[in-house]
Structure formats: structure tokens, C-alpha cells
C-alpha positions in Angstrom: 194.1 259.9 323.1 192.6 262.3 320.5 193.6 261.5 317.0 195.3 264.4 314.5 194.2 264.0 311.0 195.0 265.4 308.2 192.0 267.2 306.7 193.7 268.6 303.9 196.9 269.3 301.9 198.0 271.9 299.5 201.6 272.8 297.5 202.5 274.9 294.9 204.7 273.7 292.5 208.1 273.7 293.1 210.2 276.1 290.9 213.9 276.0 290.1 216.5 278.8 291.6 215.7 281.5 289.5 212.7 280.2 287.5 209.1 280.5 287.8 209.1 281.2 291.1 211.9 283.8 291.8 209.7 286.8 292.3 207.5 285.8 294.8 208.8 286.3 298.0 208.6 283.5 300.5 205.5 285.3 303.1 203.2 285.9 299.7 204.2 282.2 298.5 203.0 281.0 301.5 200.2 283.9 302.3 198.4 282.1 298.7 199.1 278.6 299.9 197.6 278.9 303.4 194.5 281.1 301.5 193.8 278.5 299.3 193.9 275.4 301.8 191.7 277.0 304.1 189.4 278.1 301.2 189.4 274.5 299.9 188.7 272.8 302.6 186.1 274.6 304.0 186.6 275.4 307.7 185.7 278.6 308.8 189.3 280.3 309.6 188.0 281.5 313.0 188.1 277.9 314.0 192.2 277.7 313.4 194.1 277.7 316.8 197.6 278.4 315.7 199.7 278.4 312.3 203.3 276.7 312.3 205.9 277.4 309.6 209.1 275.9 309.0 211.6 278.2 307.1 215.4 276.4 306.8 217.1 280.0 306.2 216.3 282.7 308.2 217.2 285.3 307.5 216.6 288.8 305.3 213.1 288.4 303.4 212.3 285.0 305.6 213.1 286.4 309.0 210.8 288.3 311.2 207.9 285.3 311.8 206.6 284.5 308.4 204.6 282.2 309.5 202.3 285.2 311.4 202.7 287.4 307.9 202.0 284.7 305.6 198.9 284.5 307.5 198.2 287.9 307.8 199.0 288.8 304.1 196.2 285.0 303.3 193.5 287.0 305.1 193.2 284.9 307.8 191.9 286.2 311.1 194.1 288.7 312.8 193.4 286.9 316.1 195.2 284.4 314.9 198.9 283.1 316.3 201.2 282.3 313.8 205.4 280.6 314.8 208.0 279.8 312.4 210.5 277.2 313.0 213.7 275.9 311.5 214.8 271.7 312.0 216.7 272.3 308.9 215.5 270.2 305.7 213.2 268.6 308.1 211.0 271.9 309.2 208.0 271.6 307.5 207.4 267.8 308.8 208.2 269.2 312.5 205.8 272.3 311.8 202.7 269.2 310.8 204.2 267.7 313.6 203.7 270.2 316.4 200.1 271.1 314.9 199.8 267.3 315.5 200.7 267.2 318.4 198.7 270.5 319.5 195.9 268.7 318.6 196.3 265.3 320.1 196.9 267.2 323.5 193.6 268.9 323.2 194.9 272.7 323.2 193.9 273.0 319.4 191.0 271.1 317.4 192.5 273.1 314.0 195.8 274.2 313.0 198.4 274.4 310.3 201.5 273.2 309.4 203.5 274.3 306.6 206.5 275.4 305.2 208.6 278.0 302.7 212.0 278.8 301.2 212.3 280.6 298.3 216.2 280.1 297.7 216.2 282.1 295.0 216.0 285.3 297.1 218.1 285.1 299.8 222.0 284.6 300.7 222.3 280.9 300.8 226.1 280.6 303.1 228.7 278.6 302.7 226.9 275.5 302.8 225.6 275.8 299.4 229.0 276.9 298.3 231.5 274.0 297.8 233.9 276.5 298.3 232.6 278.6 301.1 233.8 276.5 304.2 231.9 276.5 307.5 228.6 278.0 308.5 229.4 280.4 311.6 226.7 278.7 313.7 228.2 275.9 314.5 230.1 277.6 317.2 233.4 277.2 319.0 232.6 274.1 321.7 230.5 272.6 319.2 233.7 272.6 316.5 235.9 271.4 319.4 233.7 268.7 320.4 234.1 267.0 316.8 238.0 268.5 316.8 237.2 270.4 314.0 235.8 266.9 311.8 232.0 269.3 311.4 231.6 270.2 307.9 228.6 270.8 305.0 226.3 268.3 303.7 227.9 267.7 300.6 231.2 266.6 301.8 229.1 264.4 304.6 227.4 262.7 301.9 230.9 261.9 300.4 231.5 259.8 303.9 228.1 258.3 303.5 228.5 256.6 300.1 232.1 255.6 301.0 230.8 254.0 304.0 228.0 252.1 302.5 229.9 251.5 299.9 227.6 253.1 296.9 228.5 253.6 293.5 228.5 256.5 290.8 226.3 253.9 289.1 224.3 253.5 291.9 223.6 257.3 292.8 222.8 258.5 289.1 220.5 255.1 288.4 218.6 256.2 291.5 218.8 259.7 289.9 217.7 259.0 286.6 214.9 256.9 288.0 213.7 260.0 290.3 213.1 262.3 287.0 211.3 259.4 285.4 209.0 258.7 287.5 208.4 262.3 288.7 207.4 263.1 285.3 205.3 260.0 284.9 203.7 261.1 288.2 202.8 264.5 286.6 201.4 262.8 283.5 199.2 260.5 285.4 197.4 263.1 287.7 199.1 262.0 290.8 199.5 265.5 291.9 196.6 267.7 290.6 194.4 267.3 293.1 197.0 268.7 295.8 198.3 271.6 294.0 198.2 275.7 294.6 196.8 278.0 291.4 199.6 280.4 291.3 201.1 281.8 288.2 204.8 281.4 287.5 207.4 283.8 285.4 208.0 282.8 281.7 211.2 282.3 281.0 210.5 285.2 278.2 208.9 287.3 280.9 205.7 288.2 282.0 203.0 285.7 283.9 201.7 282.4 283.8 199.9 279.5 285.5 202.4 277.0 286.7 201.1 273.7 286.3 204.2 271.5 287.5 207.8 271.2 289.5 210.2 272.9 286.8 213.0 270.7 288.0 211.6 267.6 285.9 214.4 266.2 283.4 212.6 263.6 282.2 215.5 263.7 279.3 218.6 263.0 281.8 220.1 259.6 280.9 222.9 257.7 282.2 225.3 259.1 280.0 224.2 262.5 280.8 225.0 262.2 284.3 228.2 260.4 284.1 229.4 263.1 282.4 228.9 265.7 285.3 231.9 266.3 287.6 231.9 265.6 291.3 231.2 268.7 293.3 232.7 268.5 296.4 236.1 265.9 296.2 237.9 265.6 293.2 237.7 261.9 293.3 234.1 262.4 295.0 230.9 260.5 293.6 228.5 263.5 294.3 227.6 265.5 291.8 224.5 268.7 291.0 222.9 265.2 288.9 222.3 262.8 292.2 221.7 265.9 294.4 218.5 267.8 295.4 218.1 271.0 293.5 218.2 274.3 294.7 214.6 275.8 294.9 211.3 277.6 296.0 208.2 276.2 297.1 205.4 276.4 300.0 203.2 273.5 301.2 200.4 273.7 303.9 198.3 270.7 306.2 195.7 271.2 307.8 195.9 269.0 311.0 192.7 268.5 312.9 190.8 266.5 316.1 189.2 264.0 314.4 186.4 263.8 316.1 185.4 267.5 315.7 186.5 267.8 312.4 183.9 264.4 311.5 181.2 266.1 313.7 181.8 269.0 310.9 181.2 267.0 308.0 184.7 266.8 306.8 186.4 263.8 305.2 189.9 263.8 306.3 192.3 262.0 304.2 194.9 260.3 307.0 195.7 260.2 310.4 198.8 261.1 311.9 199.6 257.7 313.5 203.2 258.4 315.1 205.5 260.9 314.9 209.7 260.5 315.7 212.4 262.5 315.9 215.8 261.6 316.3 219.8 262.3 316.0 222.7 260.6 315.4 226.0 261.1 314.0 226.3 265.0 313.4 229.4 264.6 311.0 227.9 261.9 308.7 224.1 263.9 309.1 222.2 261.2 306.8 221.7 258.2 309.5 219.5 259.8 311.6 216.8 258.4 308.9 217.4 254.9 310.4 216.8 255.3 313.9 213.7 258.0 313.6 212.2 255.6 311.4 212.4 252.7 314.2 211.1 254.6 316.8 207.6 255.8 314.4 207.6 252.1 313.8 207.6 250.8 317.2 205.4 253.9 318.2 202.8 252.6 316.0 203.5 248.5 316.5 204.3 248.2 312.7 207.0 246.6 311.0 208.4 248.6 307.5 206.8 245.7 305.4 203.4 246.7 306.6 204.1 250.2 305.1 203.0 250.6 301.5 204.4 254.1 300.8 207.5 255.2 301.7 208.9 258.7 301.2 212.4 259.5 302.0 213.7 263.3 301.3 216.2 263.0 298.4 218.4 265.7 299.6 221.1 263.4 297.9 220.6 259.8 296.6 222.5 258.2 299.2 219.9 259.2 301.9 217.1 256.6 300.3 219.9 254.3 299.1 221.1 253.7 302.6 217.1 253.2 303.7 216.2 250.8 301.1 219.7 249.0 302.1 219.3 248.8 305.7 215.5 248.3 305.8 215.3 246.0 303.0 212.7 248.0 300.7 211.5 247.2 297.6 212.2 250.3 295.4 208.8 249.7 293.8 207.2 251.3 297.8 210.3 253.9 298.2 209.7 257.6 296.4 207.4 256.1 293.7 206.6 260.0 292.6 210.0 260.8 292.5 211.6 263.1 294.5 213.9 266.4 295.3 216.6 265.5 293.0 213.7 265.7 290.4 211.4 268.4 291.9 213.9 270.0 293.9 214.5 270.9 297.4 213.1 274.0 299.4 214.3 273.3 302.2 211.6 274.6 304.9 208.8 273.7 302.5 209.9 270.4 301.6 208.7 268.2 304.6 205.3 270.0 304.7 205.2 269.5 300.6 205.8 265.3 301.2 203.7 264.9 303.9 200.9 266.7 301.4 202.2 264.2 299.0 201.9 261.1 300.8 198.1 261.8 302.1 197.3 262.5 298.5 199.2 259.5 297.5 197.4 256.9 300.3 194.2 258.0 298.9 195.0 258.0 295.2 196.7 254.3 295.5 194.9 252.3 298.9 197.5 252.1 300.3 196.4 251.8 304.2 199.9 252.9 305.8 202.7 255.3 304.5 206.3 256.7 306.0 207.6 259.7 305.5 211.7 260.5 306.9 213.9 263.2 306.5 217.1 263.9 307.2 218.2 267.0 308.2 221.3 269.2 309.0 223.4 268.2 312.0 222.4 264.8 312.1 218.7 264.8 312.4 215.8 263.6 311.3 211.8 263.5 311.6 209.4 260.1 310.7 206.1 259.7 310.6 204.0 257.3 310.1 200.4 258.0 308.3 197.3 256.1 308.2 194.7 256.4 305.0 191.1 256.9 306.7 188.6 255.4 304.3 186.4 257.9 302.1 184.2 255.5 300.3 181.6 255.8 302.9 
């Protein structure tokens, strides 16, 4: 079988609803992305066979294919194919996933997979609205399947945490620790090498380079988030504290043959070693992490203790909680960067932007093996497992 590498990865920083970011719209967010990955790494474009875009919310300035106008608007060829996609919070890993698997079935040597949501610009629905009900596209058989049980993923992560039995404590401790050691992250380097040159909005107007995710709290204590209320129950334990944040972002990968991409002189940084995807219970919409994680496991004859990274999407804290609980992970391999609830949470870009994270991250540490699992609305989930390739020689 051919192996799919990773040759490169690029993100820009992640910007909060209405920050930095808000007035760039999501096809030039990810038009400067894709330019600057294919710049940086140094393949001539007219070798890319296809460019795949997730985008969670389609719809006004991120419907229409912005995969094919990002592209267009990066100056990449116009010969060039471009598809957007939507698996939810999970898009951007599918997007890397399908240039993977492009590759590994010989129809492309090159091709990208990214992803974009700039929340700030668009209507978000009802499911960002605690208040706002159902989303229309769930659909009349599908709501009387579930007799009517299908709901949002807020109140779904309230029947997560009371059925694995977490605590307040539990979910803002996990918080706290995802702004701390996001910020120590950004201190240490951990992300420079990976990141887009873009300029942000001042909060006092006018233009400037944006050097790091705006969502970073490194300030939040304990007390702080105790004293948020519960969003979506009154007696709930979710809150806007142990929640992902609203936000924009793009992130690109460059997925590759790796034999032609050697033959070329290029130094990729991982290969894509297995790739899941899974379902499970569409009311709870969380667990699908557990089972899409076993089957990239078994796919690559590994056992979670041979993985020394281990990025799961903190769309809320209860999604790595029930991970580290089920798979027995020592927190010191699980989000070690921190996460969404620090960063924030675009939600097409997001899997692309992890899956940048976690090459960068395998090189940066040695680490030979990493893990990367989303969840995603309805009950999904993507996994995939990565494998550091050595650059030393």
C-alpha cells in the first residue's frame, strides 16, 4: 500500500467571536492559509491533485464550495479541483482524511486537506442558542426514530457527565488546566513553527499581526469558574467556562505519496498510519470517541499505551474526561497544549488545525505515535492515528 504523509502543516491563529478575526471572511481566511502552505513547503502547485475543505456551517458567506474559492482567491492553479465537506466538528480531520486516502489509493500523489469557520460571520441556529430548540435538519423520521429524545450538544453533554458520573469540580479542573497549559504552550514555541502570518483587528481598530489563539485565559481560576452559571439546565454542570468557545480559524495539510514526495527532496513530518470513523449513540453524541478510537488502534496493531500524544477535541470537557476514564490515560499524554476550551472551537477548521498540531507536536517532542479523535454532531467521530517519520537524517 502507498503510504500518505503529512508533508506539511499550517493554521492561523484562532480568534475569538468577534475578535481579531471577525473581518476576514472564511474563503480569504483560508485562500492565505492554503497560499502560505503551499509556498512553505515548496511543491510546485501544479503538482496538487485536489483540495478538500471541511466547513461545519454552510451556509451564507461559507456556502457555494469554498474549498474551490479559497483556492482560487490563494492563487493556486485554476485547473485545480477544489470540494468542501461538512462531518460536523470533525470536518477538517475527514477533509486530511480523504486527501489520505486519495493518496494511498494512488489517484493523487498531492493534495490538501483543510478546514474554515469563521463563526463570527454567519447565523449560527439554534444549536448555539440554549434557547433556540431544534435544528430543522434533523428531519421528521429521524425525530420519530428517537421519539422526539434528539436534541443540541449542550444538553447532550448534560447526559454525558450524569452518566459518567463527572463533577463541576471535575469539568472546570480540566478547564483551568486547558488555559494553562495552552498558554504555557504559546510561551514555549510549541506552535510557531506551524502558524499562518496574518494580521488580526485591534480591539481599538485598525491592523495587526496576530501572533497567538485570543481565547487563552491564562488568569481563569477555580473560583472564577465556579462562579459561572450552568448554560443549559438549571441544575446542569455545563457552563461557557468547561465549554469550547465560539470562534474563527483555518488550518491546511498537505498529504502526500511518500514515496514521490522523498524522491522530491521533501522531509515529511508523519505518516498517516490509520484512519476511523465511527457512530454511536446519536442522542448522547460524545461516545462515538471510544469506538473510532478502537478501530484506528486495531487498524494500526497498537494498543493506546503505545501512543505518546493524544489529542481529543475539547468541544466540552466531558469529551476527554470520558477518554482518559475509559482508556485509562495519563493526563500528562492527553491535550498537553491545551485545547478548544482554551483556543476555541471553529468548528470546520478545528480537526484540520489538531492534526497540524499533532505532526508539529511528534516532531517537537519524539514522540513516535500520536492519536487524534473528535467527536462530532449526531454521534460521530473521526481517529487517526499518526506516525513521526525521523528528520535527523
Amino acid at each position: 500500500m502507498r503510504e500518505a504523509v503529512i508533508v506539511d502543516a499550517m493554521r492561523t491563529p484562532v480568534g475569538r467571536r468577534g475578535g481579531a478575526l471577525a473581518d476576514w471572511k472564511a474563503t480569504d481566511l483560508l485562500a492565505v492559509t492554503l497560499q502560505q502552505l503551499v509556498q512553505r513547503a515548496g511543491v510546485a502547485p501544479e503538482r496538487l491533485d485536489d483540495v478538500i475543505a471541511g466547513c461545519g456551517l454552510q451556509s451564507g458567506e461559507q456556502a457555494g464550495n469554498v474549498a474551490r474559492w479559497a483556492s482560487l482567491g490563494a492563487g493556486l492553479p485554476e485547473t485545480l479541483p477544489g470540494m468542501t465537506i461538512d462531518r460536523q466538528c470533525g470536518s477538517g480531520q475527514q477533509a486530511v482524511h480523504l486527501a489520505a486516502q486519495g493518496v494511498r489509493s494512488g489517484e493523487f500523489n498531492f493534495a490538501i486537506g483543510c478546514g474554515v469557520e469563521t463563526m463570527s460571520r454567519i447565523d449560527l441556529g439554534p444549536s448555539f442558542n440554549p434557547a433556540g430548540g431544534l435544528g430543522p435538519w434533523y428531519g421528521e423520521r429521524a425525530l420519530a426514530r428517537f421519539a422526539g429524545n434528539l436534541m443540541a450538544q449542550g444538553p447532550s453533554a448534560e447526559l454525558v457527565t450524569r452518566q459518567w458520573g463527572l463533577t463541576r469540580e471535575e469539568l472546570d479542573a480540566y478547564s483551568m488546566r486547558s488555559h494553562q497549559r495552552a498558554k504555557a504552550a504559546w510561551d514555549a514555541g510549541c506552535f510557531d513553527r506551524q502558524l499562518v502570518s496574518i494580521d488580526g483587528r485591534r480591539p481599538e481598530g485598525g491592523p495587526a499581526p496576530m501572533r497567538r489563539d485570543e481565547g487563552i485565559r491564562p488568569e481563569t481560576t477555580m473560583e472564577r469558574l465556579a462562579q459561572l452559571k450552568p448554560v443549559f439546565a438549571p441544575d446542569g454542570l455545563i457552563t461557557a467556562g468547561n465549554s469550547s468557545q465560539i470562534s474563527d480559524g483555518a488550518a491546511a495539510v498537505l498529504v502526500a505519496d511518500r514515496a514521490t514526495a522523498e524522491a522530491m527532496g521533501l522531509r515529511p513530518l508523519a505518516v498517516i498510519r490509520s484512519m476511523a470513523v465511527a457512530a454511536d449513540d446519536a442522542r448522547l453524541q460524545f461516545t462515538a470517541i471510544l469506538p473510532a478510537a478502537r478501530k484506528a488502534l486495531a487498524q494500526a496493531g497498537l494498543g493506546i499505551h503505545d501512543i505518546g500524544r493524544i489529542e481529543i477535541n475539547e468541544a466540552f470537557a466531558c469529551a476527554p474526561l470520558i477518554f482518559a476514564r475509559e482508556f485509562d490515560v495519563d493526563p500528562a499524554r492527553l491535550n498537553i497544549n491545551g485545547g478548544s476550551i482554551a483556543m476555541g472551537h471553529p468548528i470546520g477548521s478545528t480537526g484540520a488545525r489538531l492534526m497540524c498540531d499533532l505532526a508539529h507536536e511528534l516532531q517537537r517532542s519524539g514522540e513516535r505515535y500520536g492519536l487524534l479523535t473528535i467527536c462530532e454532531g449526531g454521534g460521530m467521530a473521526n481517529a487517526t492515528i499518526l506516525e513521526r517519520i525521523d528528520q535527523t537524517h
